[in-house]
KOLZARO-722069 format. One record per residue (C-alpha): x, y, z; residue number from 1. Coordinates in steps of 0.5 Angstrom, whole numbers. Each point is the difference from the previous one (the first is absolute). Layout:
xx	yy	zz	num
X	Y	Z	NUM;
...
This chain:
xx	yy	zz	num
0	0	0	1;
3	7	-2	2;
1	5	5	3;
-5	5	-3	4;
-6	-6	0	5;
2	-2	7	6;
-1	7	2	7;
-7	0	-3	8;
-2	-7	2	9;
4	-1	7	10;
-5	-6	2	11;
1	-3	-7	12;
8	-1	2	13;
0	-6	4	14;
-4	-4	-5	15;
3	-5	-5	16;
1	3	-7	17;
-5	-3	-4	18;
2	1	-8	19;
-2	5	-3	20;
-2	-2	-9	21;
5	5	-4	22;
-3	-3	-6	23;
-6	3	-2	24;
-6	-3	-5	25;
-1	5	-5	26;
-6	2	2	27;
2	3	7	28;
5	5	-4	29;
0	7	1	30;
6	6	-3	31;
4	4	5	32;
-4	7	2	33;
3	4	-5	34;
-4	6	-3	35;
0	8	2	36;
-6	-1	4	37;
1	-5	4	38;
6	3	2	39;
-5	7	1	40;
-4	-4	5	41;
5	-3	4	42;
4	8	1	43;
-7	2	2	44;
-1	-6	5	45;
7	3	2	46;
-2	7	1	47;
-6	-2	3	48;
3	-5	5	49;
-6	-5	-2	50;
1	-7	0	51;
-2	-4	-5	52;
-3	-7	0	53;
3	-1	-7	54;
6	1	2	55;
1	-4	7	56;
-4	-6	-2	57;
4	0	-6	58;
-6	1	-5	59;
2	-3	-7	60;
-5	4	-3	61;
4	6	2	62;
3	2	-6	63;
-6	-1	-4	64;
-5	4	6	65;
5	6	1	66;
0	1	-8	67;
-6	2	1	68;
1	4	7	69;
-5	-6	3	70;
3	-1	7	71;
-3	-3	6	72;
2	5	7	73;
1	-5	6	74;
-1	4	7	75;
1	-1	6	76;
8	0	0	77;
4	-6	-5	78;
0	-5	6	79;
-3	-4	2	80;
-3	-4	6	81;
-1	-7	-4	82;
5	-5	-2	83;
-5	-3	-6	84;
5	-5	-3	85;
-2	2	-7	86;
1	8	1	87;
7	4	-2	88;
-3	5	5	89;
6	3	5	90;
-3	-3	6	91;
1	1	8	92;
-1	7	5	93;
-4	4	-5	94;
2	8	-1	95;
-4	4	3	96;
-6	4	-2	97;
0	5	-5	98;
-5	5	2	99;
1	4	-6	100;
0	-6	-6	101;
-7	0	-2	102;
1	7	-3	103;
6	-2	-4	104;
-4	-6	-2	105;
-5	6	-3	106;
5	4	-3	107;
3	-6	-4	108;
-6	-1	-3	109;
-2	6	-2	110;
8	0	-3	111;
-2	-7	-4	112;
-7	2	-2	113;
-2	-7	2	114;
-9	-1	-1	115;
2	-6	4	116;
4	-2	6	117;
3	-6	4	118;
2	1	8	119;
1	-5	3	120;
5	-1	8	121;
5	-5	3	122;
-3	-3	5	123;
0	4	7	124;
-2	-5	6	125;
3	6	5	126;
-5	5	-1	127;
-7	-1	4	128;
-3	1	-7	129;
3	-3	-5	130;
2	6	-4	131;
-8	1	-2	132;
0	6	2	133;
6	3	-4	134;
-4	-4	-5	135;
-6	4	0	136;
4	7	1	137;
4	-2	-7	138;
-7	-1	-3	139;
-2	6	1	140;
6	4	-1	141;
0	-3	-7	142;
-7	2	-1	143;
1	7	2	144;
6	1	-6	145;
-3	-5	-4	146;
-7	-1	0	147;
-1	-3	-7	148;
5	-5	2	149;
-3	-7	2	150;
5	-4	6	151;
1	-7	1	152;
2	-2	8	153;
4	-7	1	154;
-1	0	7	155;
3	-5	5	156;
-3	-5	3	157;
-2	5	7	158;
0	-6	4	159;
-1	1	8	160;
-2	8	-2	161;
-8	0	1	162;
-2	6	-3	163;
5	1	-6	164;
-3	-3	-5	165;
-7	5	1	166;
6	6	0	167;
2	-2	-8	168;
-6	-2	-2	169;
-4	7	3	170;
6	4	-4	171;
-5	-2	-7	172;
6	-4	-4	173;
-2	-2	-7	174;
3	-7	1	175;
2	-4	6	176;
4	-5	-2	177;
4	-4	5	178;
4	-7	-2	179;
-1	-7	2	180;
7	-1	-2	181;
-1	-8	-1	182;
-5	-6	3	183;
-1	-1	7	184;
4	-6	0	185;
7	3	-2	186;
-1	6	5	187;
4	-3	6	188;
6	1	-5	189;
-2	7	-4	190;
-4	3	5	191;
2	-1	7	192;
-3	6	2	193;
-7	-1	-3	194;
-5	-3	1	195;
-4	-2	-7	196;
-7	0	3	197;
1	6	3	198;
3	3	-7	199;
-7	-3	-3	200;
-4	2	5	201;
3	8	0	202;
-2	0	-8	203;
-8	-2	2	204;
1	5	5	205;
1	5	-4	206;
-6	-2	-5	207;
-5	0	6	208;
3	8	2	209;
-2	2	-7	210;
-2	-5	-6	211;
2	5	-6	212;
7	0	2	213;
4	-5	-5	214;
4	-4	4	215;
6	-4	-3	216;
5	-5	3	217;
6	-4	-3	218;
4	-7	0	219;
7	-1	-3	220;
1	-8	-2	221;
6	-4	-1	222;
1	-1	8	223;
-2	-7	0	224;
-7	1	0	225;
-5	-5	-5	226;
-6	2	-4	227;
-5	-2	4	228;
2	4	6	229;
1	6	-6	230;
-9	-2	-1	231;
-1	0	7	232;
3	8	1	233;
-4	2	-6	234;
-6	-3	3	235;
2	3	7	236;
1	7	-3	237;
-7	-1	-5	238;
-3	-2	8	239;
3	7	3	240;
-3	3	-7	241;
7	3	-2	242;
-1	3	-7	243;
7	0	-3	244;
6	-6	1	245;
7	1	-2	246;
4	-7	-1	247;
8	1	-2	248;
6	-4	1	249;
4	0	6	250;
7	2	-2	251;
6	-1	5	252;
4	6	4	253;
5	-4	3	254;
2	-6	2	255;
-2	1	7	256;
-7	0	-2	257;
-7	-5	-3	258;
4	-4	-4	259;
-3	0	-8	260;
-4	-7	-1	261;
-2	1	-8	262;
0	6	-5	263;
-8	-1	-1	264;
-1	1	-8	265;
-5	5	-3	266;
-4	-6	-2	267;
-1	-1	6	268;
-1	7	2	269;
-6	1	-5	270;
-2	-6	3	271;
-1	3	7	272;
-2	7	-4	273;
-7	-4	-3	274;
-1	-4	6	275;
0	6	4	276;
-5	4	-4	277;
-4	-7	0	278;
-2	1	7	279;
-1	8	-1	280;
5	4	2	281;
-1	7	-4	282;
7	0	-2	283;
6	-5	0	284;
7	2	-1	285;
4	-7	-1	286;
7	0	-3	287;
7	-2	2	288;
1	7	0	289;
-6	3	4	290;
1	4	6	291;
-5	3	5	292;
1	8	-3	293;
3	-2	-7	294;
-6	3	-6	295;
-4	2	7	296;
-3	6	-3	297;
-1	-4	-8	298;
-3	-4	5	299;
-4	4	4	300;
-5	3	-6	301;
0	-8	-2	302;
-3	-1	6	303;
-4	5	1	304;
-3	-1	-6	305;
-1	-7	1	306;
-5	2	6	307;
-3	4	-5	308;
-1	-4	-5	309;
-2	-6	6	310;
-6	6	3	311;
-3	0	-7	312;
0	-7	-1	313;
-3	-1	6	314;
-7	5	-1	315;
C-alpha cells in the first residue's frame, strides 16, 4: 500500500492486499482527462475549495463530466466516518464543518450555469444530524443563485439521526437519491457500517413524506454477487416505489479494497436494464460505466418525462 493510500485509507492498512486487475475489457476503457474545460473545472474547484466526488471517488467518467463542466459537489468536509471496502473516499476523523461551503457550492453553480446539479457528502457519524441540516442550507443556497437549476441530493444513510432524513426532504430537492450499493448478503463485506433494510427503509420513507418526489437509489455488480439477489433488490427497491435505478460495474481503487469477482459484459447490462424497467422503474441507467451522477441531468428530464407520460396513460 503506498503512502498516499494508506493516509487516506488507514483502517485498510492491515489488510491482506488482494489483486488489484490491470487488464482491463475494452468496454470499461476510458481516456485520460485532458480538454481546456476540464482543467476550467478543476481550477474553479480549487479556487472555491470544494470537494468533488468525481475526483475523491475517482470517478472515471470525470474527463467526459468535466468537459461539459458537470461535476458532483461533496459537502461536509473530504473524509469521511465509514470504511466502505468499496470507496476510495479518504477515511478517518473528519474535518470540520465549514459554515460558509453552501454558499460556495452556489457560487460554483451560478459559474458553471449548470440546470442540473448533484450534491452528495461523506459520511458524518459525528454530527447529532448527520450533515442534514448542511444539506438542507445548501439546497436552499442554490435555490436562492439559481432557482432555474434542478438539484439532486445522494445523502448518507442517516443512521441513528432521528429527524434527519425529515430536514433534506422539508428542504424540496427534485431528487432524493441514496444507493444501496450491493445485495443485503454482501453488506458485512462492503458496507459494514450500514445496514441494508434500514437504507430500504429510508428511501420509502422519503415517499411517505412527499410522494411526488422522485426517488433514485444504485448498486455496482462485480463484487461477487448473483443475478437472483440482483432481481431481489429490484424488487426491493419497486417495494420501497424507487423511481429510477442505476447499475454499474465496480472497479477496484487499491489493493487493500473489495477485490473485483468479474468485469460484467454490456449484454449483461442490457439485461438488467430491461429486467428493470419490466418491473417498472420510471428510468433505469445499467452499464459498465454507469455512476450515480453521470447523464444526471439528461436523466432527470428523461425521468420526469416519464412520469408525465405515465399520469397521461393512466387518465
Amino acid at each position: 500500500m503506498t503512502d498516499t493510500a494508506a493516509l487516506r485509507h488507514p483502517e485498510k492498512a492491515h489488510k491482506p492486499d488482494n489483486p488489484v486487475r490491470r487488464a482491463k475489457p475494452d468496454w470499461i476503457r476510458v481516456k485520460a482527462p485532458v480538454s481546456p474545460e476540464y482543467h476550467a473545472t478543476r481550477r474553479l474547484m480549487r479556487e472555491l475549495k470544494l470537494n468533488t466526488v468525481c475526483e475523491e471517488a475517482a470517478c472515471p467518467n470525470i474527463g467526459e463530466c468535466w468537459k461539459q463542466k458537470h461535476a458532483t459537489i461533496m459537502i461536509l468536509g473530504a473524509v469521511c466516518t465509514r470504511a466502505c471496502t468499496f470507496c476510495n473516499v479518504a477515511t478517518g476523523k473528519p474535518d470540520q464543518l465549514d459554515p460558509h461551503e453552501p454558499e460556495r457550492v452556489a457560487e460554483a453553480l451560478g459559474k458553471l450555469g449548470l440546470s442540473h446539479v448533484v450534491v452528495t457528502s461523506v459520511d458524518r457519524d459525528d454530527l447529532d444530524d448527520g450533515g442534514a441540516l448542511h444539506f438542507a442550507r445548501t439546497i436552499r443556497a442554490i435555490r436562492a443563485v439559481a432557482p432555474g437549476t434542478t438539484i439532486e441530493v445522494l445523502t448518507p444513510d442517516f443512521l441513528r439521526k432521528d429527524g434527519a432524513l425529515e430536514i433534506v426532504v422539508e428542504a424540496r430537492p427534485d431528487v432524493y437519491n441514496h444507493n444501496l450499493e450491493t445485495v443485503p448478503r454482501l453488506y458485512g463485506e462492503v458496507r459494514p457500517g450500514a445496514r441494508y433494510f434500514h437504507s430500504l427503509r429510508l428511501l420509502d420513507r422519503v415517499k411517505e413524506l412527499d410522494p411526488a418526489m422522485f426517488t433514485k437509489s444504485g448498486i455496482m455488480v462485480g463484487l461477487g454477487e448473483s443475478r437472483e439477489e440482483i432481481a431481489q433488490v429490484m424488487d426491493d427497491l419497486r417495494s420501497a416505489q424507487v423511481d429510477f435505478m442505476t447499475i454499474g460495474q465496480y472497479l477496484q481503487p487499491t489493493p487493500k479494497h473489495h477485490v473485483i469477482d468479474r468485469f460484467v459484459t454490456p449484454d449483461e447490462f442490457a439485461s438488467y436494464a430491461s429486467q428493470a424497467r419490466a418491473k417498472g422503474f420510471l428510468m433505469v441507467s445499467a452499464s459498465p460505466l454507469t455512476r450515480s451522477s453521470h447523464h444526471a441531468g439528461d436523466d432527470f428530464a428523461k425521468l420526469r418525462a416519464a412520469r408525465l407520460a405515465q399520469i397521461a396513460s393512466a387518465g
